[in-house]
N, C-alpha and C positions, 0 to 999 in steps of 0.2 A: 504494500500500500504506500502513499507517496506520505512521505514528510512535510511540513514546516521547519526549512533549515535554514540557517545563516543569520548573522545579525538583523536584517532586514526584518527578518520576520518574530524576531526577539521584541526588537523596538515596537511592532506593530500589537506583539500582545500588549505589551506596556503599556501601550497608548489606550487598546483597546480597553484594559482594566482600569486606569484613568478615568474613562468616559463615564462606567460604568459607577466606581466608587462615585463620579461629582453627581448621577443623575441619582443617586442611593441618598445621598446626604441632603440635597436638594428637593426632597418630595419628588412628588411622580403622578402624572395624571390629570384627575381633574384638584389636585391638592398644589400646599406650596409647603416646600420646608425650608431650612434657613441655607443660607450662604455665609460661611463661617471661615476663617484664615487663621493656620496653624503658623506658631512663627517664621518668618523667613519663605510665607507663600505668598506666590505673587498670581493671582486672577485678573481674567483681561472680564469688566462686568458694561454691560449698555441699561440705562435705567429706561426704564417703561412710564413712570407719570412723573411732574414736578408735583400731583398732590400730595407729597410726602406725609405721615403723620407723624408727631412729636407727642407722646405717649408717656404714663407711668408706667414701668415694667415693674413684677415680681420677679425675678430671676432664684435660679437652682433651689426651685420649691420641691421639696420631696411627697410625690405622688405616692397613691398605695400599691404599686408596684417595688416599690426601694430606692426607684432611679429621681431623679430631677427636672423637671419642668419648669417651663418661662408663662407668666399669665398677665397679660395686660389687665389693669386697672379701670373697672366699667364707672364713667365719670358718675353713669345713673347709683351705683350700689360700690359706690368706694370699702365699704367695709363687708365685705360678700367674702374674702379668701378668711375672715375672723370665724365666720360660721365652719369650717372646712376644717378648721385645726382643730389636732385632737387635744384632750386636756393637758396630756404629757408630753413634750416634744417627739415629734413623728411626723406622721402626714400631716401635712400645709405648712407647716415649719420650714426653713430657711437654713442649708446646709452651707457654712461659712467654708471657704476652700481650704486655707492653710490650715488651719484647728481642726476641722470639720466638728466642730461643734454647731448644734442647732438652736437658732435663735430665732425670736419672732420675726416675719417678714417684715421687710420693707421694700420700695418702690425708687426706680432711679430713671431718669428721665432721657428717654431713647428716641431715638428716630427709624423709621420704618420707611423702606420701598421695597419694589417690587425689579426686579431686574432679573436680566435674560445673559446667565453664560456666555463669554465669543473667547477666540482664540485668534493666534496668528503667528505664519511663515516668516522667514525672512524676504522683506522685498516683495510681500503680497499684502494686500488690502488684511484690516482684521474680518473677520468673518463669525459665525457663528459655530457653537461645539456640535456639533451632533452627531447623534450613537443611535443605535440601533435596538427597540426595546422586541424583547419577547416577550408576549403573551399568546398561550396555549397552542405554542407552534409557530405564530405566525408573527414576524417581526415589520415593526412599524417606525419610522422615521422619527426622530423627536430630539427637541431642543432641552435645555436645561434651564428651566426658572426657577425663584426662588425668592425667598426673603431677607432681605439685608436688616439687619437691627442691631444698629450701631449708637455708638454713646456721640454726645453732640459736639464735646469740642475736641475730643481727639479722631471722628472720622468728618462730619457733618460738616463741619466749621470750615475746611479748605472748600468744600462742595459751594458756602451757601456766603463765603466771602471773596473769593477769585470766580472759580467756573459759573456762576448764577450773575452775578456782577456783569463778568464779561459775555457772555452768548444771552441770556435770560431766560436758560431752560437748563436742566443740567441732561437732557434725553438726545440731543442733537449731537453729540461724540462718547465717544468710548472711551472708556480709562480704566489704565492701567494700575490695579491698587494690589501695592505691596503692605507685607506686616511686617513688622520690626517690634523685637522688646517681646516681653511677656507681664502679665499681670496689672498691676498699675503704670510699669511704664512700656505698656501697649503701644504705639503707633505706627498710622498708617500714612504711606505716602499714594498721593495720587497724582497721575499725571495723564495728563487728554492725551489719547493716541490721534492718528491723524483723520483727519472727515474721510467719510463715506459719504458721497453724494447722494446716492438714492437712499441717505437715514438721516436726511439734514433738516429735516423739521419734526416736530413732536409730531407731529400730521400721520405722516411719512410711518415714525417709529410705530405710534400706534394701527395703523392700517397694516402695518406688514408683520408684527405679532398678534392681530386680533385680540388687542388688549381692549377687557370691557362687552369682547362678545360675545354672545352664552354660549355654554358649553355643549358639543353634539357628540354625546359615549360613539353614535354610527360613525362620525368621519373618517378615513381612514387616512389622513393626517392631525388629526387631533391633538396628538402630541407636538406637535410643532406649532402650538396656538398657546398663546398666555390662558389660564383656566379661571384665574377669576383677579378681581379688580383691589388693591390694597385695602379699600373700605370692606369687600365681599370678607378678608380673608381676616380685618378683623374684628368683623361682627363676631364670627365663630370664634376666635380665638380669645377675645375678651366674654364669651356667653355663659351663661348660666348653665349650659349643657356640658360643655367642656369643663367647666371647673366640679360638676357636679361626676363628671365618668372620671377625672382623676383622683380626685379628694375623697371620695367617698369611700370607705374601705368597703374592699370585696366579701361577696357571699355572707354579706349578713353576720359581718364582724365587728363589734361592740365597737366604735372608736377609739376608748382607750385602751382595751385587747389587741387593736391590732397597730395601734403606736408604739407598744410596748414590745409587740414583736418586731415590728420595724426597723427598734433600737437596737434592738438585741442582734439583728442582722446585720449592722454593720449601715444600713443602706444603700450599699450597691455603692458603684461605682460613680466617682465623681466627676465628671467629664469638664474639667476648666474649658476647653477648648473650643467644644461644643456642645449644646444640651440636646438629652433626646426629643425626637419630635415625630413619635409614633405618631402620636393623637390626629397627625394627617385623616388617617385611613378611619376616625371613628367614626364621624359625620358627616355628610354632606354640609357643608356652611350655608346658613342662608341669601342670599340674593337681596334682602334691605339694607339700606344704609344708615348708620348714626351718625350725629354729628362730633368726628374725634378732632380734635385739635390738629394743624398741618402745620409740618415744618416749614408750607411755603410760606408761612406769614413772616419765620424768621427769615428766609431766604430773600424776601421784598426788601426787610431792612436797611439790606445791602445792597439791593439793586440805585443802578446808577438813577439819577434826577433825568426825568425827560425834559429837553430843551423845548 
């Protein structure tokens, strides 16, 4: 039978397995998961709306599974993740990284988009990543979206006082964003890659990822189409639904029964880098929108004075 031999075809699993790991990490489907930078990774990302949101997060809340979860803050029901915590530190509790000791939640103030993976050759335009998904045999084209939720002055801040300032959108080029540092001294550099013409206006961007269009399970490009809109993604993700499938201890286990076993687990694994984001796959998110707060209003601040 024939082989796969020579470095050629070495580099091309690599690549393949790449593809693979970013569309794993990144949610899949009609869902969105995060887009996350381990240090010294550098992503080429193209953002999809300037409606950014600027959000309370609860970050590395431990679910009743053992692992950690991120829960946006519902401005209607601020105190809704109080209800979730059990009497004894465990589920809804707030797993501190270096100690990992568990303290009561808190909320830190993040920015939210929606961006589309690209890549790029030497000497070729950037372009998009895309891999090849299977499902039950049969493989489907598909791009990689996701979630960005970043803290505001060490990612946002270059975004929404250079690149907004100068173009008035931050969707109209591609940039190159590297991590540097770990922990508190985290930072990201971003640099504008060069224009694509035909991605040169928000117009453009949105029409050619059918960002905002609803979603058809029959297409048989589907995967290559944004699946839902920032507001879409965090109605669900700040919902009552979602905090209620994570927090809620399993199978009809007393709260504080099953915090106390929790404890005694250790908690699972702490992932600094990036948090899990099953919860993709639990619900369909709904299709209303609330009114959350938009980072464009920071981003205006800076925008130049029209003559």
């Amino acid at each position: 039978m024939p082989f796969n031999s020579g470095i050629q075809a070495l580099q091309n699993a690599i690549k393949d397995s790449e593809k693979r790991a970013e569309a794993a990490q990144s949610g899949g489907g009609k869902t969105l998961g995060y887009i996350n930078w381990k240090p010294n990774e550098k992503k080429i990302l193209r953002f999809l709306t300037d409606d950014m949101l600027t959000e309370n997060v609860y970050d590395f809340i431990v679910d009743n599974s053992g692992q950690t979860k991120n829960f946006l803050q519902p401005s209607d029901d601020p105190d809704r993740i109080k209800r979730y915590m059990s009497p004894t530190p465990g589920i809804g509790w707030r797993k501190e990284y270096k100690t990992e000791k568990l303290v009561e939640p808190k909320t830190t103030k993040k920015g939210i988009c929606v961006a589309v993976v690209r890549t790029e050759k030497p000497g070729q335009p950037v372009e998009d990543l895309l891999y090849d998904r299977e499902i039950d045999g049969k493989s489907y084209p598909s791009r990689t979206f996701g979630i960005v939720m970043q803290g505001i002055n060490n990612f946002w801040h270059t975004l929404a006082t250079s690149v907004y300032s100068r173009y008035g959108s931050i969707c109209t080029l591609d940039y190159e964003i590297t991590r540097t540092g770990d922990g508190k001294d985290t930072k990201y550099s971003i640099l504008p890659c060069n224009p694509v013409p035909e991605l040169s206006t928000i117009e453009a961007v949105q029409q050619f990822y059918f960002y905002g269009q609803p979603w058809d399970e029959n297409d048989e490009l589907r995967f290559l189409k944004c699946p839902m809109t920032v507001h879409q993604w965090a109605e669900y993700f700040s919902g009552e639904e979602r905090y209620a499938h994570w927090l809620t201890p399993k199978d009809g286990t007393s709260v504080q029964s099953a915090a106390q076993s929790t404890s005694n687990a250790g908690l699972g694994e702490f992932h600094r880098d990036t948090t899990s984001n099953d919860e993709a796959q639990a619900a369909a998110p709904p299709t209303s929108q609330t009114a959350f707060a938009t980072l464009q209003d920071t981003l205006l601040k800076h925008a130049p004075a029209q003559s």
